[in-house]
C-alpha positions in Angstrom: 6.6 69.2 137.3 10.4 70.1 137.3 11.9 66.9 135.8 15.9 65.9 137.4 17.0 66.7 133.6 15.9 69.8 134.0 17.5 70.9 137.3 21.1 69.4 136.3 22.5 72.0 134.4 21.9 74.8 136.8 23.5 72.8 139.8 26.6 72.1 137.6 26.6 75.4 136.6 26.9 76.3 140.2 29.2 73.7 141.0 32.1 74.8 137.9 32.9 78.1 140.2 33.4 76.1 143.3 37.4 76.0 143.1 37.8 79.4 142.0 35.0 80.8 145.1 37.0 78.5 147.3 40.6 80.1 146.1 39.2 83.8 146.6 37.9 82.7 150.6 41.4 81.0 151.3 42.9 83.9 149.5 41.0 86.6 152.0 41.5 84.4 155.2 45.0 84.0 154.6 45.9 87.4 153.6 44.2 88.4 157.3 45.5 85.0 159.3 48.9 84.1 157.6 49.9 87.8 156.8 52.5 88.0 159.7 53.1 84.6 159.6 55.1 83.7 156.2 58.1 86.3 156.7 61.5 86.5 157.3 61.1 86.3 160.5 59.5 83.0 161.0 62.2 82.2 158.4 65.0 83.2 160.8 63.3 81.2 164.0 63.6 77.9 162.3 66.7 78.2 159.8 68.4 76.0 162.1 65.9 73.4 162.0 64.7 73.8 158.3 68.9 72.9 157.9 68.9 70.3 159.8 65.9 68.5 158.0 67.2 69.2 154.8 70.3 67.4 155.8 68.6 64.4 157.0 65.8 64.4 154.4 66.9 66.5 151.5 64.0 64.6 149.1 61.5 64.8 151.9 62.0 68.8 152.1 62.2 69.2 148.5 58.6 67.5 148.7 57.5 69.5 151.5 58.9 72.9 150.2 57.1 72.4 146.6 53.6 71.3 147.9 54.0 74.4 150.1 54.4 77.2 147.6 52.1 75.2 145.5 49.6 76.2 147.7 50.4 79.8 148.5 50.7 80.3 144.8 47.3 78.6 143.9 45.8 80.5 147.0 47.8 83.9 146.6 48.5 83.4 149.9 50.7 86.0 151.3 54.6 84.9 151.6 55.3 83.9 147.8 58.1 86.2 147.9 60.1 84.8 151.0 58.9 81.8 150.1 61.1 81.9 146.4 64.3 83.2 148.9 63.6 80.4 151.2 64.5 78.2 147.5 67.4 79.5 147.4 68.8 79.3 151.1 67.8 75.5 151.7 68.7 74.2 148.1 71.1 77.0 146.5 70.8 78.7 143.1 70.1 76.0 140.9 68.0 73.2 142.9 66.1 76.3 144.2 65.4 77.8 141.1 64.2 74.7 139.8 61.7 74.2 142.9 60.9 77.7 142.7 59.9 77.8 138.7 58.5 74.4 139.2 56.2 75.4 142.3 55.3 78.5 141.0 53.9 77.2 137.5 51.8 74.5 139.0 50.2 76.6 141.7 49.6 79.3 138.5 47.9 76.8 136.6 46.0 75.6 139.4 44.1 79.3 139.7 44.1 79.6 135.4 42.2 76.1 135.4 39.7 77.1 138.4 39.2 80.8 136.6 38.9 78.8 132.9 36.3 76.4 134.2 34.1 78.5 136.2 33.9 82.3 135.4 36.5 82.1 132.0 34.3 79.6 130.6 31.2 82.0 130.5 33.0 84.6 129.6 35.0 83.5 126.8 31.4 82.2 125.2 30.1 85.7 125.4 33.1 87.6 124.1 32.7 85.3 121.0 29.4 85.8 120.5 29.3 89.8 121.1 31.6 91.0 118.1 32.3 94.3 117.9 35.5 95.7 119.4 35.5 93.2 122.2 35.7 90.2 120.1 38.3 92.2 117.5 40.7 92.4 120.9 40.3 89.1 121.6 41.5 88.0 118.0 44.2 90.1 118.1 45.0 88.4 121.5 45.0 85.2 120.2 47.2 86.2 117.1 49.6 87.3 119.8 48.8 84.9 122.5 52.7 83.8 123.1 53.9 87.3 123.2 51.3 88.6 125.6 51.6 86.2 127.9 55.2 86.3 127.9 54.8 90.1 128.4 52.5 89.2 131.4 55.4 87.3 133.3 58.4 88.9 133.0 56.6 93.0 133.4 57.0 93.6 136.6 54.5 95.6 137.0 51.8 93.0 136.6 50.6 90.9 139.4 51.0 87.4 138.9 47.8 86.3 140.3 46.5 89.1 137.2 48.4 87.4 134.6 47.0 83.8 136.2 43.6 84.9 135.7 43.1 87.1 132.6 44.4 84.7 130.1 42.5 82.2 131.7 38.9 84.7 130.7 39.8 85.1 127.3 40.0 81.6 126.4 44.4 81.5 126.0 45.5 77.7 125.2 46.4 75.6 128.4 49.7 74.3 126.8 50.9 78.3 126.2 49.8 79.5 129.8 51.7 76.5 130.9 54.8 76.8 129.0 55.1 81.1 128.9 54.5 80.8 132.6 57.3 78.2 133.6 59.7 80.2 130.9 59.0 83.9 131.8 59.0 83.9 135.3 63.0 81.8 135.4 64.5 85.4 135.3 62.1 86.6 138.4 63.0 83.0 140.0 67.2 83.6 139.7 67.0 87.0 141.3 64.8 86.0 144.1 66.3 82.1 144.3 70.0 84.3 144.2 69.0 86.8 147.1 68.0 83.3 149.2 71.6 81.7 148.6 72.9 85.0 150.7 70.3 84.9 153.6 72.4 82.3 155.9 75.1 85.1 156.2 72.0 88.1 156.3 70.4 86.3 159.6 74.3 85.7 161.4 74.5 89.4 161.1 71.1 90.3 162.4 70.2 92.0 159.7 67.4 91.4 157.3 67.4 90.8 153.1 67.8 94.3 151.2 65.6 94.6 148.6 66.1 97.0 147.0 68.4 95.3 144.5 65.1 94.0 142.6 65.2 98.1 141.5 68.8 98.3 140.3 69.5 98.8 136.6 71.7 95.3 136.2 68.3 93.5 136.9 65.8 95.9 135.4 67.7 96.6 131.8 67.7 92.6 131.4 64.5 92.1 132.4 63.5 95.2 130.0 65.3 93.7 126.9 63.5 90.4 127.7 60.3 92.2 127.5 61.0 93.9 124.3 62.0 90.4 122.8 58.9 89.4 123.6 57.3 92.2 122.1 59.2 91.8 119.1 57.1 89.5 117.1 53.5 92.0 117.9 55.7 94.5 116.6 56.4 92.6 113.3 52.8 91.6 112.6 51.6 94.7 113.0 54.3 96.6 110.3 53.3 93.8 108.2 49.3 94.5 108.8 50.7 98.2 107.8 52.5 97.6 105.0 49.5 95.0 103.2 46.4 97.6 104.3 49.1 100.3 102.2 
């Protein structure tokens, strides 16, 4: 006879990857539903009355903007993009960079906390228990944890929902996801946040947002030089592993 003791820990076993099986189905509905939906476009039909509510009810948007990229960043909804230029065109360069930053990081560690307690949970427990090189890379992770995670954000190259779940699996602190996110995505923020102060005058002309300055060398050599500041201290640690093994 199966006692309720028993059957307890496999239900809540099942029930700790609820949030992050819900956030991969919203994820794969919206990105077929919403995909057309969150541009600059849709941006463009209501700029007149996204104005004129922010006018009226500049607290109530503020409210209304953040809980919405809250939820396309938890999600990885589709739209984060224009979402961080629409920042910019309702509030300007500083009040939307603040949103945007703000936003972003709590919809981030709303998908780190979902990975951490379902899937990073289980993982993390067997990567400490395996040894070998697995758990050696994880060490050296940890040693490093601020600089990776820094790395994560301001690369390019890496997709944010990647850097929300990765550190998430290998068991990174909540405080440093929390505080490497909301600092190394502020230069990503300005440059996006700056493009949406401009987009008033963009739509008047007909014309839509060029993007291509996200590729010019006055935003990529900062963003490199952040990187390698980053890098820095990995750098040191491992001379000084040199030098001692010597």
């Amino acid at each position: 006879m199966t006692t309720e003791s028993e059957t307890l820990p496999p239900r809540r076993g099942w029930l700790r990857h609820l949030p992050l099986a819900v956030i991969a189905v919203v994820a794969v509905v919206g990105a077929i539903t919403l995909r057309d939906q969150l541009g600059f476009e849709t941006l463009r039909a209501h700029r007149e009355a996204l104005l004129a509510f922010r006018d009226a009810h500049y607290a109530a948007m503020a409210a209304i903007f953040l809980g919405a990229y809250v939820l396309i960043v938890a999600f990885s909804l589709p739209g984060a993009a224009v979402a961080s230029m629409t920042g910019g065109f309702l509030f300007g360069l500083v009040a939307g960079t603040a949103l945007n930053v703000a936003s972003a990081t709590i919809g981030a560690t709303a998908i780190f906390l979902a990975a951490r307690w379902g899937i990073g949970a289980t993982l993390s427990e067997r990567l400490e228990n395996v040894g070998g090189a697995a758990a050696k890379v994880r060490e050296n992770l940890r040693k490093n944890e601020i600089s990776v995670l820094l790395l994560m954000r301001l690369v390019p190259a890496v997709p944010f929902f990647v850097a929300n779940l990765v550190p998430a699996m290998v068991g990174v602190s909540l405080r440093n996801f929390v505080w490497t996110t909301a600092v190394g995505i502020i230069p990503g923020a300005i440059v996006y946040t700056w493009i949406g102060v401009g987009l008033g005058e963009v739509f008047s002309r007909g014309e839509s947002p060029d993007l291509s300055i996200l590729r010019e060398p006055y935003i990529l050599g900062p963003l490199a030089g952040l990187c390698l500041l980053a890098a820095l201290p990995m750098v040191v640690r491992w001379v000084r592993s040199r030098k001692t093994k010597d």
